[in-house]
C-alpha positions as CSV (number, residue, x, y, z in Angstrom):
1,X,142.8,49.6,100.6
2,X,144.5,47.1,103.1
3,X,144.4,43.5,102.5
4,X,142.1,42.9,105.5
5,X,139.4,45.2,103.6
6,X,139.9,43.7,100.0
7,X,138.8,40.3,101.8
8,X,136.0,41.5,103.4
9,X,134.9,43.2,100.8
10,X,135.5,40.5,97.8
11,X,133.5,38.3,100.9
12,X,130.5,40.6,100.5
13,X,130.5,41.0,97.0
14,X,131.0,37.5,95.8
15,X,127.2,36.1,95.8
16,X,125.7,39.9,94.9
17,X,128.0,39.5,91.8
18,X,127.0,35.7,90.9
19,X,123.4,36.4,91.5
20,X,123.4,39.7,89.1
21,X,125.6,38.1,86.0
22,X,123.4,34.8,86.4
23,X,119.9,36.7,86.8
24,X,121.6,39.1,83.8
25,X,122.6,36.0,81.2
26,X,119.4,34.1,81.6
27,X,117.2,37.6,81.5
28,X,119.1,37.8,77.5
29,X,118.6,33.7,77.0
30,X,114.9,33.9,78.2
31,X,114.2,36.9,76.2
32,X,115.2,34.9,73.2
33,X,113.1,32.1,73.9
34,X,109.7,34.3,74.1
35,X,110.9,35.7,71.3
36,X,111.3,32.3,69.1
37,X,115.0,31.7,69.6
38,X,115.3,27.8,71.9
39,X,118.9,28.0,71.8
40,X,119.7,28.8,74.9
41,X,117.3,26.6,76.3
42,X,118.5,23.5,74.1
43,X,122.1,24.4,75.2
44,X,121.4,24.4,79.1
45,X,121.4,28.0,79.6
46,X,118.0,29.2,80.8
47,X,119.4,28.0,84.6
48,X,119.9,30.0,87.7
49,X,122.7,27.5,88.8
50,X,125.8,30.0,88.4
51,X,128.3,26.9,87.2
52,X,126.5,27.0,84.3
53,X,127.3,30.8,83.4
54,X,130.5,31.7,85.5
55,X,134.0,32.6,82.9
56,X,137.0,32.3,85.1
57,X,138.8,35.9,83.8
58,X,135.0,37.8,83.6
59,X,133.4,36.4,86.9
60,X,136.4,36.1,89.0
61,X,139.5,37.3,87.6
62,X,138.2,40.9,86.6
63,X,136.2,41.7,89.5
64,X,139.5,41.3,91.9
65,X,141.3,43.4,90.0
66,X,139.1,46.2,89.8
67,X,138.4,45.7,93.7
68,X,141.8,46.5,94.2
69,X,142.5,49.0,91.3
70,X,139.5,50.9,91.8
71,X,139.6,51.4,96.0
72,X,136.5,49.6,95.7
73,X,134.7,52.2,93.6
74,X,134.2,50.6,90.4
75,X,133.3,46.5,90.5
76,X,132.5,44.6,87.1
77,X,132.1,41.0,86.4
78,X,130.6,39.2,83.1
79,X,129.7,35.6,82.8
80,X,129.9,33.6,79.4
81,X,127.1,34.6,76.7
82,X,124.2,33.1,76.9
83,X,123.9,31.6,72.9
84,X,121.5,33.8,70.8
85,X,120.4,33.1,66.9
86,X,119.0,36.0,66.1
87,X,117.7,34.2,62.9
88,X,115.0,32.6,65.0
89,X,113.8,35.8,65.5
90,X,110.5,37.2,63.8
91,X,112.2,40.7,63.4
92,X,115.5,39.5,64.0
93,X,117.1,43.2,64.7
94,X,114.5,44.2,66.9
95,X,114.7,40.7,68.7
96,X,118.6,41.4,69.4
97,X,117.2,44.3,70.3
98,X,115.1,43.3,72.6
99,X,117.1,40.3,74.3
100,X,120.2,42.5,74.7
101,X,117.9,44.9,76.8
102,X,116.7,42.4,79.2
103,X,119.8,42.0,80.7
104,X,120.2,45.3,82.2
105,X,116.8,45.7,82.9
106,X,116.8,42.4,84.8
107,X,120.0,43.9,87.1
108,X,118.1,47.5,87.7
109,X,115.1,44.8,89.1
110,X,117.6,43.3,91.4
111,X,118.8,46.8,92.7
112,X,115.2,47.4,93.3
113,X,114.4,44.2,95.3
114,X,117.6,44.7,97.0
115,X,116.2,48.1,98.4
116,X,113.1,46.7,99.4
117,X,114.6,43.6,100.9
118,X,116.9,46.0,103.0
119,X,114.4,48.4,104.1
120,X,112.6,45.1,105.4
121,X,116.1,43.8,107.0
122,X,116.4,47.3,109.0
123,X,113.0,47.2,110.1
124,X,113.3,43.7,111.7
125,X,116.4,44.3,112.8
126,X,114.3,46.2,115.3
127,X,113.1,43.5,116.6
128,X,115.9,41.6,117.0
129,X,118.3,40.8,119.9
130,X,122.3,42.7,119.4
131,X,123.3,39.1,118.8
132,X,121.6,38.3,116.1
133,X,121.7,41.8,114.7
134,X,125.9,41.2,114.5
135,X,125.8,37.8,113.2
136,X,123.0,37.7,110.8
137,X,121.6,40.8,109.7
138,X,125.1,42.6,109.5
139,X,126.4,40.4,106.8
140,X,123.0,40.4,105.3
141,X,122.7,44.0,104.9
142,X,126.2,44.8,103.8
143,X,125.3,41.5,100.7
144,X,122.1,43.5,99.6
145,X,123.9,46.9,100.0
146,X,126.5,45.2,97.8
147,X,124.2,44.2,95.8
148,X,122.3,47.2,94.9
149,X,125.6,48.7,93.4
150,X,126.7,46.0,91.7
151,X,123.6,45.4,90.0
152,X,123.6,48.9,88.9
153,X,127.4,49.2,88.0
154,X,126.6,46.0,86.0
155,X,123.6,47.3,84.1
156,X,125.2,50.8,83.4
157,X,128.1,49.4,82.4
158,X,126.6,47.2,79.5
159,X,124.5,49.8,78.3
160,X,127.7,51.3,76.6
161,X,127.1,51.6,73.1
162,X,129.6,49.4,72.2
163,X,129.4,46.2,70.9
164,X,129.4,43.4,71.9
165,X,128.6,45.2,75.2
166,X,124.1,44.9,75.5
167,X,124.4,49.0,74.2
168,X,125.8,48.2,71.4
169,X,123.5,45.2,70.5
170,X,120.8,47.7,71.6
171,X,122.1,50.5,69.5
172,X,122.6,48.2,66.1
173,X,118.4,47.4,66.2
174,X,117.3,50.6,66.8
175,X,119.4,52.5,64.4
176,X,118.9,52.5,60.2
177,X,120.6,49.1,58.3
178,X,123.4,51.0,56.9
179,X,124.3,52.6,60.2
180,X,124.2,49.5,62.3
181,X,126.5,48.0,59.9
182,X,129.1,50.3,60.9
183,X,128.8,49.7,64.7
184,X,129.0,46.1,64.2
185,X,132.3,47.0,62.4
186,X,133.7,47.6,65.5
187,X,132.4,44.4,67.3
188,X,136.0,42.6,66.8
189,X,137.9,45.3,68.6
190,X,135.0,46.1,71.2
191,X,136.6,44.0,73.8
192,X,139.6,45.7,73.5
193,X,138.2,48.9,73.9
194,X,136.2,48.1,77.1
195,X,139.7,47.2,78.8
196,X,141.4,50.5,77.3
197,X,138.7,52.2,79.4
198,X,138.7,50.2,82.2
199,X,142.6,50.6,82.5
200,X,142.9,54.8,81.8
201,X,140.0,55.4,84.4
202,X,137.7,56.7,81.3
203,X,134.9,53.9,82.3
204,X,135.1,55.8,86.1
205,X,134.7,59.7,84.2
206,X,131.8,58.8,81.9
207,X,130.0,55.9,84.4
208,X,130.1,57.4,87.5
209,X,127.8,60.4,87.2
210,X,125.1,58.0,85.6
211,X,125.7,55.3,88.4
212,X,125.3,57.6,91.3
213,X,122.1,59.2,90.1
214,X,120.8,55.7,89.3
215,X,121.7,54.8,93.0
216,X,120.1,58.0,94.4
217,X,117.1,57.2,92.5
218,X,116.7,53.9,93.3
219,X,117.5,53.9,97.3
220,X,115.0,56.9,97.8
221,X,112.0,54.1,97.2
């Protein structure tokens, strides 16, 4: 990938990617809150303003690298974790449960949306002189088309049953006590292993197939 195409591409990927981590952390944070946990909502965190969620490695750094390492195939961002007590929680391992789910779910909405909104973009577009058409709906259309992968790479990608990825979180309330305990064993070293996959190409073998038929699924609305 020339450097001309990592620009424009990093250009139309930069809000798809702060709107799905923001929507993403305060989908976890709000969660919480039905659920009886305030602390994210004490600590400033229930906020669609992206300052307020934005990690300089996760948000910026990260995404860049795997623009360029991956062709453009494979782009991940995080944001900083929205604060969760799970002791606030009636049923606190079904609330982490729960809260960790929301995430995802919240970014295969905005893949959704982004569909529809498109499909209405195209339609107008119709309507619309060549002018406009180049300088408006253009860029729009490649930001929701952007959009509609990112959203799903980002809600595939944290469904990985590892923790402190949302799968894992996910995975430790569903299962028995004594087996959760073992997954969130490997909580300290989870970090490590999501780079060991991101660096060997592993995250590309086992995401991919998923990714794609979530993308087929979800553009044929």
């Amino acid at each position: 990938m020339e450097t001309t195409d990592i620009i424009r591409q990093i250009a139309v990927s930069a809000i798809p990617i702060l709107v799905a981590i923001t929507f993403h952390e305060v989908a976890h944070g709000y969660a919480a809150y039905k659920l009886g946990d305030s602390t994210a909502k004490v600590m400033g965190r229930l906020t669609l303003n992206p300052l307020a969620h934005i990690d300089i490695f996760g948000t910026v750094i990260l995404p860049v690298m795997l623009l360029v390492m991956t062709q453009g195939q494979f782009v991940f961002g995080y944001a900083k974790p929205v604060p969760v007590n799970p002791l606030n929680f009636k049923h606190m391992r079904q609330g982490m449960a729960i809260s960790a789910a929301a995430g995802p779910a919240t970014n295969l909405i905005l893949a959704v949306v982004s569909v529809i909104l498109l499909k209405i973009l195209l339609f107008i577009a119709g309507l619309l002189s060549a002018e406009v058409i180049s300088s408006v709906v253009k860029p729009v259309a490649m930001m929701l088309t952007a959009s509609i992968s990112v959203n799903i790479v980002l809600a595939v990608f944290n469904m990985l049953p590892i923790p402190p990825l949302d799968g894992g979180r996910v995975l430790m309330g569903l299962l028995p006590y004594r087996y959760s305990q073992s997954i969130e064993k490997i909580e300290p070293y989870g970090f490590i292993i999501v780079l060991i996959l991101l660096i060997t190409g592993l995250a590309n073998i086992v995401l991919l197939p998923v990714i794609k038929m979530l993308y087929r699924i979800i553009t044929l609305i």
